[in-house]
C-alpha positions in Angstrom: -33.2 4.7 16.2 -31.3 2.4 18.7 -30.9 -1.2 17.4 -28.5 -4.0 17.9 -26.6 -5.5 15.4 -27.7 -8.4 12.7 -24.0 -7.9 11.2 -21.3 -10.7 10.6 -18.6 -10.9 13.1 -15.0 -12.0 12.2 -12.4 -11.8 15.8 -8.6 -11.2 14.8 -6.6 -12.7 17.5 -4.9 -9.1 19.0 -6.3 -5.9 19.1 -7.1 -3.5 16.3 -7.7 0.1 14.7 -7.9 -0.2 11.2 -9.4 -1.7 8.1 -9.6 -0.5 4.6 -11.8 -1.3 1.8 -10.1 -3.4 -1.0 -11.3 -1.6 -3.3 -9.7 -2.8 -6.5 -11.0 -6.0 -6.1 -14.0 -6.0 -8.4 -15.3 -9.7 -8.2 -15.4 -9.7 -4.0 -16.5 -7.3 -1.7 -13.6 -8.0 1.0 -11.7 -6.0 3.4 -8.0 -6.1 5.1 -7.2 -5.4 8.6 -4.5 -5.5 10.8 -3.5 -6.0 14.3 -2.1 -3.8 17.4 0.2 -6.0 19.7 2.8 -4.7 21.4 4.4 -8.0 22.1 3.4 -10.6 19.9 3.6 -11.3 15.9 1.1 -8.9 14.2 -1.3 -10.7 11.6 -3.0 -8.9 8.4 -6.2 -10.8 7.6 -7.4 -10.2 3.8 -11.0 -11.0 4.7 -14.4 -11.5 1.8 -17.8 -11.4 2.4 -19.2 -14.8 0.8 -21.2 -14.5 -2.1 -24.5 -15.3 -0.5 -23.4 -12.3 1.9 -24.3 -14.7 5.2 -20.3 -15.2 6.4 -16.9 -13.5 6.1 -14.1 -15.6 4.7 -10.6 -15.5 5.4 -8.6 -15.2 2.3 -5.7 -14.4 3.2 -3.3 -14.4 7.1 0.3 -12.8 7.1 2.4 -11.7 9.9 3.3 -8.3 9.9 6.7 -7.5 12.0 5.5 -4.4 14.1 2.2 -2.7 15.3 -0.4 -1.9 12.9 -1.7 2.1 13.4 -2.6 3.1 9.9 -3.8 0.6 7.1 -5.2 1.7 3.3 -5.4 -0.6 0.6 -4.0 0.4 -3.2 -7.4 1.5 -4.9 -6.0 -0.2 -8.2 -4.2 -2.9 -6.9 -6.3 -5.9 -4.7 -2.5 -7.1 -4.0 -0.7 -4.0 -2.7 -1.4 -1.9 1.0 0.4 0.5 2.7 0.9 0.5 6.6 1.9 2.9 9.5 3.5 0.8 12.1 5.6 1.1 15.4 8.7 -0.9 17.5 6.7 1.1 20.9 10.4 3.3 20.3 9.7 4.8 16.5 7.6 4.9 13.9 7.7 3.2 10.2 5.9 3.1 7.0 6.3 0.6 3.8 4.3 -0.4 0.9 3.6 -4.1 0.5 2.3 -6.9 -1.5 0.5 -10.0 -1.2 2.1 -12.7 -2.9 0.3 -14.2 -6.2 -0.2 -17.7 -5.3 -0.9 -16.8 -1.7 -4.2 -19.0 -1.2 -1.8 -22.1 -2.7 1.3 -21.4 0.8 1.7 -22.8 3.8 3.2 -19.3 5.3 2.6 -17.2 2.8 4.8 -13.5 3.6 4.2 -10.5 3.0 6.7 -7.9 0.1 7.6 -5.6 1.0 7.8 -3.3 -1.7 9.2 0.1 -0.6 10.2 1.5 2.9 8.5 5.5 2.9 12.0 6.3 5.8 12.5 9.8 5.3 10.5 10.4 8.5 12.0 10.9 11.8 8.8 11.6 13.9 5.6 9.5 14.7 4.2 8.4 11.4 0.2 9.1 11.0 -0.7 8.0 7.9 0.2 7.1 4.3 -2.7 8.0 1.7 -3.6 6.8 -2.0 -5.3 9.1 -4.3 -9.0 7.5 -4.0 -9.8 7.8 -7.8 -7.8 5.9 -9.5 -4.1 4.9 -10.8 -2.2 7.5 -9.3 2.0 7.3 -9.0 2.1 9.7 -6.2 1.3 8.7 -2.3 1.3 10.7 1.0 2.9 10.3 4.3 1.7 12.4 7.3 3.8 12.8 10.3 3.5 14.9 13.2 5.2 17.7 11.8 5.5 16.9 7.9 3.8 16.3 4.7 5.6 14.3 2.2 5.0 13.6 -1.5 6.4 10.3 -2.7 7.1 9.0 -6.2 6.1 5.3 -5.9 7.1 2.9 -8.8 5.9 -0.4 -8.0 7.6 -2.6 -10.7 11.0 -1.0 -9.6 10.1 -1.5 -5.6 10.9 1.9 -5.2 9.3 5.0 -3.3 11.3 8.6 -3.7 10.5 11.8 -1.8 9.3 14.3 -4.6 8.3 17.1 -2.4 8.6 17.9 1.7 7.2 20.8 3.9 6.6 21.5 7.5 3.4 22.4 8.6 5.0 25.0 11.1 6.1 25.6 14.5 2.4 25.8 15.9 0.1 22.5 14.6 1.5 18.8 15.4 -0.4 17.0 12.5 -2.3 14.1 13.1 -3.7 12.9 9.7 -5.3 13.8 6.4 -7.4 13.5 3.7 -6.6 13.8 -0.4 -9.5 15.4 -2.7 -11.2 12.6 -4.8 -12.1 15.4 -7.1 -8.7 17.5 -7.5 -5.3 15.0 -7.6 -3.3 18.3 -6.3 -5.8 18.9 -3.3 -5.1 17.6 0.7 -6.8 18.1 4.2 -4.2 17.9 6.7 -5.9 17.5 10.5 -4.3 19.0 13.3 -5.3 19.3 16.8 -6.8 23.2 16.3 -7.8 23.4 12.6 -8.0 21.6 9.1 -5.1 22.7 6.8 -5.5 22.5 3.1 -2.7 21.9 1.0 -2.1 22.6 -3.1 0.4 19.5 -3.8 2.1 21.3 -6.8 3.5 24.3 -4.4 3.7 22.4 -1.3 2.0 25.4 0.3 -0.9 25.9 2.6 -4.0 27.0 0.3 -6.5 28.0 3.7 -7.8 26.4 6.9 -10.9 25.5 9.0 -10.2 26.6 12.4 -11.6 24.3 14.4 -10.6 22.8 18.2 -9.8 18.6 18.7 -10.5 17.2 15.2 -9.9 13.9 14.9 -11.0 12.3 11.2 -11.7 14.5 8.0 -13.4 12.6 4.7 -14.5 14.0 1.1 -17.9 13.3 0.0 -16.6 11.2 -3.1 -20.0 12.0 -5.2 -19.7 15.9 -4.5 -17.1 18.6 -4.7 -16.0 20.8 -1.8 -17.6 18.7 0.3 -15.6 17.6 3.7 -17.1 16.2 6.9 -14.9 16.4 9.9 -15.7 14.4 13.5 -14.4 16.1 16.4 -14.2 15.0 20.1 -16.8 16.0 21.8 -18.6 18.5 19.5 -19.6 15.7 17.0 -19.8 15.6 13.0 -19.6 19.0 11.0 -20.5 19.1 7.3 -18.3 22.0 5.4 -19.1 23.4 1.9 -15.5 24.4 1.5 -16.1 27.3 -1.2 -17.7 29.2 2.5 -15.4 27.6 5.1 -16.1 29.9 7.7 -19.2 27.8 9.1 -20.3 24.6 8.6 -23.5 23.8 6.7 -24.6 21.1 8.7 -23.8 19.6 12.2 -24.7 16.6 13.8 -24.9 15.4 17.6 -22.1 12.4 16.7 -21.6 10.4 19.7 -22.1 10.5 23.4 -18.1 9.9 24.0 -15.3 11.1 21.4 -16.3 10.9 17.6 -13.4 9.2 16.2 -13.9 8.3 12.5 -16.8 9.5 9.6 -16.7 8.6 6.3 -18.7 9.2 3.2 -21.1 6.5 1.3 -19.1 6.1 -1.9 -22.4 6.3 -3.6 -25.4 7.4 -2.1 -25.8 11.3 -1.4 -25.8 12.1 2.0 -25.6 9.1 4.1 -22.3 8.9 6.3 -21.1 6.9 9.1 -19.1 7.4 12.0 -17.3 5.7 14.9 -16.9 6.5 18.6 -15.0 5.6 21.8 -19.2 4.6 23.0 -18.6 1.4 21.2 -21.1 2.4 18.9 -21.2 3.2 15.2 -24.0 5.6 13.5 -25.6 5.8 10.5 -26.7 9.2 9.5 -28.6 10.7 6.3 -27.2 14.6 5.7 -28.0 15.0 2.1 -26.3 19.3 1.1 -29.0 20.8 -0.8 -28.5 24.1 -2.6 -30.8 25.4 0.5 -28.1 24.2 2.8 -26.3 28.0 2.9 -24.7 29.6 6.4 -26.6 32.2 7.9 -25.9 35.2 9.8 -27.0 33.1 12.7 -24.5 30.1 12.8 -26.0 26.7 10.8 -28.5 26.8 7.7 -31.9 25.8 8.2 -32.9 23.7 5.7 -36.3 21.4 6.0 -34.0 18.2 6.0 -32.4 19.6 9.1 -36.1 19.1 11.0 -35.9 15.2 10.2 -34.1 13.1 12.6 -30.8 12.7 10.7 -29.7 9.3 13.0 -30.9 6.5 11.2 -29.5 3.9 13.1 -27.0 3.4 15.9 -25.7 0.3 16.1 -24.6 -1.0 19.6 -23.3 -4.1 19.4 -20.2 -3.6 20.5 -17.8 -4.1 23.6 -15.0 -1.6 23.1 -14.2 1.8 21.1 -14.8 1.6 17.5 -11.7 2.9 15.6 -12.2 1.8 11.9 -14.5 2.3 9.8 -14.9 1.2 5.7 -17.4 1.2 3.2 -17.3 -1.5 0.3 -16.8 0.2 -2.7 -18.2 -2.7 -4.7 -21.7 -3.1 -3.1 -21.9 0.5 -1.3 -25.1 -0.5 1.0 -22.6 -2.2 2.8 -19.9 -1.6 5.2 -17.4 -3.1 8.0 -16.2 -1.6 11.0 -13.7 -2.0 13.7 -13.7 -2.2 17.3 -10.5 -2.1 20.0 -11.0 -5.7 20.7 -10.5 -7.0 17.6 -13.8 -7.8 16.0 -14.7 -7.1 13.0 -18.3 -6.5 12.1 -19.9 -6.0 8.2 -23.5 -4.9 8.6 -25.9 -4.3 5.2 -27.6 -1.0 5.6 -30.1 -2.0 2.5 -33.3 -1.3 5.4 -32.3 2.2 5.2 -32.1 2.9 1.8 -35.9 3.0 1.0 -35.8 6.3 3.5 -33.7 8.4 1.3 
């Protein structure tokens, strides 16, 4: 289904990539983003969806000292985020804090709370363990996978652990299990790694050519999605890694980002350089089992798994977030800097 878009548009001022879920906000469903400009004063916007769900607020505007490339918000913290930014020479990461009384400022700045500057390399991204209070966070660099101790009430982040993914894969992000703390996809440009956090060693890998996102169903275990370039969205049970169990067409350009409804089985999202973001349903069944012959046939493979496309946009979509507090909705980004939350309540009655 083709359709245009009845969402709510916020513009930043500078172009964008990402934007995170603010997950441990419980009384708002809001979202923070951040800016790309090589030459100008990056801004984070803490942005909230009003309670009538008809505009999104800005609650919050800080200026950020570099380009913004990765974003994720502290899943138990509203007031903490973590960012991957760049000079246009190297790379940094740091963890930082909104300031208390920030809706009361004039110029409100940001806290930094810890630097994460053991890296050397380009920086890919920093992840939180998506399940709860966690102590530990991971940095991703082209080469590296770091675990860091992070102790926020000291401002302090110490490397625990270090390893190289090898001579042969440049790393280009990741994903950490919902459903096992020690557990971590690491993408690279010819395969998925999987890592076991308490050995720092490689556990087993997809093999697969030009992926570009990975995501963990967060309602089912050993279940990873993974949107590649030009081959689209593959569904993986990862006890049989060897084929996926599902595929879908993803887009008619590169598919850039997927990500898994926090709560509903089966429906997932993803992003493309088409300026266009689609909803699909992809429910794994206990039929959904590789065959001899490549994918499983199931029966809900014969429905149309696009439910919606959503077109209404001017540039590539790069980010991509669900609202963990009201899951039938979610916001996405595009290039150009506009932000748009859509409900996807229409499609629910289908499932």
């Amino acid at each position: 289904m083709q359709g245009g878009s009845s969402g709510i548009g916020y513009g930043l001022k500078y172009q964008a990539r990402c934007i995170s879920d603010v997950k441990a906000d419980t009384d708002h469903t809001s979202f923070i983003t951040g800016t790309l400009s090589l030459r100008e004063e990056n801004e984070v916007h803490l942005i909230r969806l009003s309670s009538g769900g008809t505009e999104l607020i800005c609650e919050g505007l800080f200026s950020h000292p570099n380009e913004i490339w990765d974003l994720s918000s502290c899943p138990f913290d509203q007031r903490i985020f973590s960012t991957v930014f760049s000079t246009g020479e190297s790379y940094g990461a740091a963890i930082w804090q909104i300031p208390e009384l920030y809706g009361q400022l004039n110029s409100p700045q940001l806290e930094r709370i810890a630097s994460l500057d053991a890296h050397v390399g380009k920086i890919n991204c920093v992840l939180w363990w998506p399940s709860g209070r966690h102590d530990k966070l991971i940095s991703i660099d082209d080469e590296n996978l770091f675990l860091w101790s992070l102790d926020c009430s000291k401002k302090a982040a110490q490397v625990q652990s270090k390893e190289s993914s090898g001579m042969l894969h440049y790393l280009s992000g990741g994903a950490w299990d919902p459903h096992d703390v020690n557990a971590v996809a690491a993408t690279c440009e010819s395969s998925v790694q999987f890592w076991d956090l308490r050995t720092m060693k490689k556990t087993s890998a997809i093999e697969r050519a030009h992926i570009r996102n990975a995501n963990y169903d967060m309602k089912k275990k050993h279940i990873l999605v993974t949107a590649e370039d030009e081959s689209g969205i593959h569904i993986w049970d990862l006890r049989k890694p060897k084929i996926p169990v599902k595929e879908l067409p993803g887009h008619t350009h590169w598919t850039w980002a997927v990500t898994c409804n926090p709560e509903y089985d089966g429906l997932i999202l993803s992003a493309g350089t088409d300026s266009t973001v689609n909803l699909w349903l992809a429910p794994i069944s206990a039929g959904d089992e590789p065959n001899s012959e490549g994918i499983a046939e199931s029966p809900t493979q014969q429905a149309d798994p696009l439910l919606n496309s959503y077109s209404d946009y001017e540039d590539s979509v790069y980010g991509l977030a669900w609202s963990s507090r009201e899951p039938w909705i979610f916001a996405s980004l595009s290039y150009d800097g506009r932000v748009v939350v859509e409900s996807i309540k229409p499609f629910l009655s289908r499932k």
